[in-house]
Every structure is written in C-alpha cells, then in structure tokens.
N, C-alpha and C positions, 0 to 999 in steps of 0.2 A: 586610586582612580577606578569609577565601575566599569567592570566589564560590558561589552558590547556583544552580544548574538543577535542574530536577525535570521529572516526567512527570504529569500531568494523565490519570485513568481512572476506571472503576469498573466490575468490580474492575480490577486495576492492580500489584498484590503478586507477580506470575508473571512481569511483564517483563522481557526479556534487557536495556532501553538503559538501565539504573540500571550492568549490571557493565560493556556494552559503554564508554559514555562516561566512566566513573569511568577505566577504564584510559586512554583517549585523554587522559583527562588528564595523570593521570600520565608518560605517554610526552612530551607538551609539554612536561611540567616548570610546571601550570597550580595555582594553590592553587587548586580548585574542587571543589565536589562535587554529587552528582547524587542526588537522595530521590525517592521515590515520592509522589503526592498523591492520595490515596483522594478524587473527590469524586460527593458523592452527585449523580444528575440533577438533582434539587430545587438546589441550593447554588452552581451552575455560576457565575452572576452573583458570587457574594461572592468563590469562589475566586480568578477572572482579578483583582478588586479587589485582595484579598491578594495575589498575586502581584507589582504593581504596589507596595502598601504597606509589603511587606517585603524590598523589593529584588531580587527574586530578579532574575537576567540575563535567564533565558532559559528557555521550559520547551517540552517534547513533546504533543503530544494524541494519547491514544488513542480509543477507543471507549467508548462513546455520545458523546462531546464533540467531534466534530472539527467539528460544525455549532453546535452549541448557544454556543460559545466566540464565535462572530460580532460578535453584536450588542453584547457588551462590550469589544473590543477597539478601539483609537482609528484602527487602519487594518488594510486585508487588502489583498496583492497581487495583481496583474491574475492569476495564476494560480492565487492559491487561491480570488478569486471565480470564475472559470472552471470549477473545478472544485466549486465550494461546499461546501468545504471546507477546514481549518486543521488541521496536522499538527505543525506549528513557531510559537512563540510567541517572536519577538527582543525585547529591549528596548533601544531608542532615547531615549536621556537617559530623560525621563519618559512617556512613551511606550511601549507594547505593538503592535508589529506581528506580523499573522497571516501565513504562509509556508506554501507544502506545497509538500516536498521528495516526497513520494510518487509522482510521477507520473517527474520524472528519476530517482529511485531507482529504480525499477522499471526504465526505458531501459538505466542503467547495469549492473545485474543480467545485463540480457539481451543487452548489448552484452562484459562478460566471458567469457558463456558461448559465443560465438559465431552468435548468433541473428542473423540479417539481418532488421530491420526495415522498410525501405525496401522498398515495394512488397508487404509482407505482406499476408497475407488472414486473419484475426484473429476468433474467438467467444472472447466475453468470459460466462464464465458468472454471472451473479450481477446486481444492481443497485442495489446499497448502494456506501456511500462510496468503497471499495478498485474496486469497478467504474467508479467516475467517473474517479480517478483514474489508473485505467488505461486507458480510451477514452481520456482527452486526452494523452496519455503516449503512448501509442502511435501515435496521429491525429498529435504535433507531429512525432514523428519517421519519416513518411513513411508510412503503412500505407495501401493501397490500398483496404481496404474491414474494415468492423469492424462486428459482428451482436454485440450484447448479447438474452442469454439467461435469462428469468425465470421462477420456474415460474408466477408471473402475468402472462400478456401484457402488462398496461396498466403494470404495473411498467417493463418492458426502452423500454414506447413511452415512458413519461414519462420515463427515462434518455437516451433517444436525441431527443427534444424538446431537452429543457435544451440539451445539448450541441451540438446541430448548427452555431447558428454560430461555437463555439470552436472546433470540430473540423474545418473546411473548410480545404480542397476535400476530406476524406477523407467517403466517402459513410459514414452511418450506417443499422443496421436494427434491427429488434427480430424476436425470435422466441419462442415459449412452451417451455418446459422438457418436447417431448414428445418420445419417442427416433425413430420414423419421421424425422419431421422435421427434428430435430437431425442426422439420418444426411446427410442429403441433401444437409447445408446444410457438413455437413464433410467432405465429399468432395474440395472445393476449398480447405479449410482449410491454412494453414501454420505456424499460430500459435494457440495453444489457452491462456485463462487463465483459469485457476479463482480465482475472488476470495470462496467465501461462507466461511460456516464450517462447511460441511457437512460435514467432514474434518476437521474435528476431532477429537484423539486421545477425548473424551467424546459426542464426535456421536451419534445413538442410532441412523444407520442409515448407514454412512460406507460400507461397502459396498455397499449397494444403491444409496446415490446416482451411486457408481464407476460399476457397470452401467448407470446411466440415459442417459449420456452420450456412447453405441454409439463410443466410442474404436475399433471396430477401423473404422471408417468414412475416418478418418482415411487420409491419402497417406503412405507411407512418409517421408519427407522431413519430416515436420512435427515440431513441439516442443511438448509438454504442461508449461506451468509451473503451480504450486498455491501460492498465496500464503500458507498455513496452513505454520508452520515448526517446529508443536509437533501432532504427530509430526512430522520432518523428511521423510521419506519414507508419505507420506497414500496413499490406499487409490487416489486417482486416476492418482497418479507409480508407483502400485507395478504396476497397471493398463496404463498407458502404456508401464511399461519390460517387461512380460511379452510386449507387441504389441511391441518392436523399435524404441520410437519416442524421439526426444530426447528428456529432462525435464530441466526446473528447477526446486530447490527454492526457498522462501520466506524461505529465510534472505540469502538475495542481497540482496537489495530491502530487509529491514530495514536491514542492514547500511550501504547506499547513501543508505538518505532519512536512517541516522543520523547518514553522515558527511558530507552537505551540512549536515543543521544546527547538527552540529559547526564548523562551515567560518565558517556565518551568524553564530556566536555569538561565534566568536576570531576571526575574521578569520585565520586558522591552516590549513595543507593537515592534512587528517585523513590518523592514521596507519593507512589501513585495515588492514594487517595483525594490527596489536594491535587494533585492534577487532573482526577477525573472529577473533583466535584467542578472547578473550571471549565470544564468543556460541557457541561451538562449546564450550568447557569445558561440563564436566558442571556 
C-alpha cells in the first residue's frame, strides 16, 4: 500500500515540497506520495486527528500551523519546544511526533554557501516563527551575538525572552525596525536574515521595506540572506547585491528542512540534488 505524506497550511496550494518530495521519492525507488492539506485555522485539532486516523506516515507544517499543531500532537522534541514550533510531523507506530528541521535547515543553506557561522554577529529581521527558528539555528551553531529586529519593540523583547535560555551562552537583543538605529547596529554586522514576508513577490511595499533596512550600513564582508524564495531574488537580495555584498536566497533552507524530514520519515539519505532540481523547475 503507498505511503501517504502531505503538507499541513492555509493557504497551502503554492507549495514547492508536494513536487520537491514527490521526486525524492521516486529517485528511492519509495511507493509514496506527497498531497497538499488545505486546513482551515478553526479545524487544526481534527486535521493532526486525521492524519493519525488515516495513516498518513508523515506530514510538513506550514503557516499558520507550526504552533497551533502542539497541543495535539502525542510528543514534540527538545528542539522544536525550544523553538515553539513544529515543522515536521513523524509518525511512530501510533504515535505523532512533532520535529523542526528549520532551524539545521537553515545552518545547512548557509554552510553550502560558504557562510562562517561561528563567531558571527547576526540581525535577524522579523519575530515570527522563521525568526525563532533562525535565533536558535544560528545561537546552536556558534554565533557570537544575535539582535532580533521588529518594527514593534516588545515583539523582538518577547522573542529574545523566550529564547535566551535555549540560545546560551549566545548573548540575545532586541531592537525596533527604525533605520538610524538599525544603521548603527549593522555596522558590526556579518550576518543579515530577513525572516518576514515583507518581500513578498505580492507585498504591498517590498521596496520601501528594502530601503528601511540602511543595507549600505553594513561591512563589506557580510552576507544578506531573505528567507522569501517566491520571488527568488526579493527587493532586499537585489538591494544587497547592488551594495557589493554576499546574498542567499530562500530556496536553500527550504530545500534543507525538506531533506531532514525526508531523512526523519525513511530513515533514507535525501537525494538533494533531485530535490533541488524540483524546486528550481518552473
């Protein structure tokens, strides 16, 4: 009988890990396949149930749900309470355990591109779930100091609260989304991640939030990645590479948190190559 994975969203219909894992499949030689699960915020409870009552193996969480999926799930690992949040949904005989691969996906992104993380100095722009994610992602793999940036102060504090004793010994700060300040604060900057969705290819101001973020502040030496991989190239990378300066796109990191939970679910080495040529197809 094929196996069943799926993705957990809403909406959910735009996502690249339905073609990317479909192919990983197929490259194992895996009877499985991978659907979309439209589910509404209201319904989240009954979904993770079905999921559990119709066998499915193994499923993804997108957005709105990577918190909401919690409290129905029979266990979450030390790293995705750390992070409070669930990205990966394994199933264990009868059993649903929560995972998130987001945070080494993201490591692994920036460790192909040549990024030295260890001893980085890091603003993390944003303070939603891909920001948490990437604070403790970046904090487990050495970063010497990491400033979350929100354009509501108590946001970036309440971010850098939760976190601090996952993220130790890496110090944590918060800052407000003002550009002075922001300048000042990247001056010393080596490592730049844009986590919102402000760049979005439908964002209503993707440009001006570019300029908000006085990018030419930055040190020669540093790298601006944007976690937004639809556009692939966002008004902030396009910004960045006009100053001279590295960037990474958001396609990396997909690619990475998709091939750990490929990994989690077959116990299998993911074939990244076939999966990133999948997310690169038109």
């Amino acid at each position: 009988m094929s196996a069943t994975y799926g993705i957990l969203g809403w909406p959910v219909e735009h996502s690249r890990s339905p073609a990317m894992h479909e192919a990983a499949f197929r490259a194992r030689g895996l009877d499985a396949n991978y659907v979309c699960f439209p589910v509404h915020p209201d319904d989240v409870a009954d979904a993770v149930r079905g999921l559990k009552a119709l066998g499915v193996r193994g499923a993804n969480v997108t957005v709105p749900h990577k918190q909401a999926v919690i409290p129905y799930l029979d266990a979450i690992t030390h790293d995705a309470r750390a992070m409070g949040a669930v990205n990966t949904i394994v199933r264990e005989v009868d059993r649903l355990i929560g995972h998130n691969t987001d945070a080494p996906g993201l490591a692994r992104s920036l460790d192909d591109a040549g990024v030295e993380l260890a001893g980085a100095r890091v603003i993390v722009i944003g303070a939603g779930g891909a920001a948490r994610a990437t604070v403790v992602g970046l904090a487990a793999r050495g970063a010497s100091r990491i400033t979350v940036v929100a354009r509501r102060y108590e946001q970036a504090m309440a971010l850098t609260l939760a976190l601090t004793e996952a993220c130790a010994p890496c110090p944590l700060f918060a800052l407000q989304l003002e550009r002075d300040a922001l300048a000042y604060e990247l001056a010393e900057t080596t490592l730049l991640v844009q986590t919102t969705s402000a760049t979005l290819a439908n964002a209503a101001d993707a440009a001006g939030f570019a300029r908000s973020l006085a990018l030419e502040a930055l040190p020669s030496r540093a790298t601006v990645v944007d976690l937004v991989y639809r556009p692939l190239v966002t008004t902030v990378l396009a910004r960045a590479r006009e100053l001279g300066l590295n960037t990474v796109d958001g396609l990396g990191m997909l690619l990475h948190q998709g091939a750990l939970a490929f990994e989690l679910w077959t116990h299998m080495a993911a074939p990244l190559e076939v999966m990133r040529a999948a997310l690169e197809a038109p």
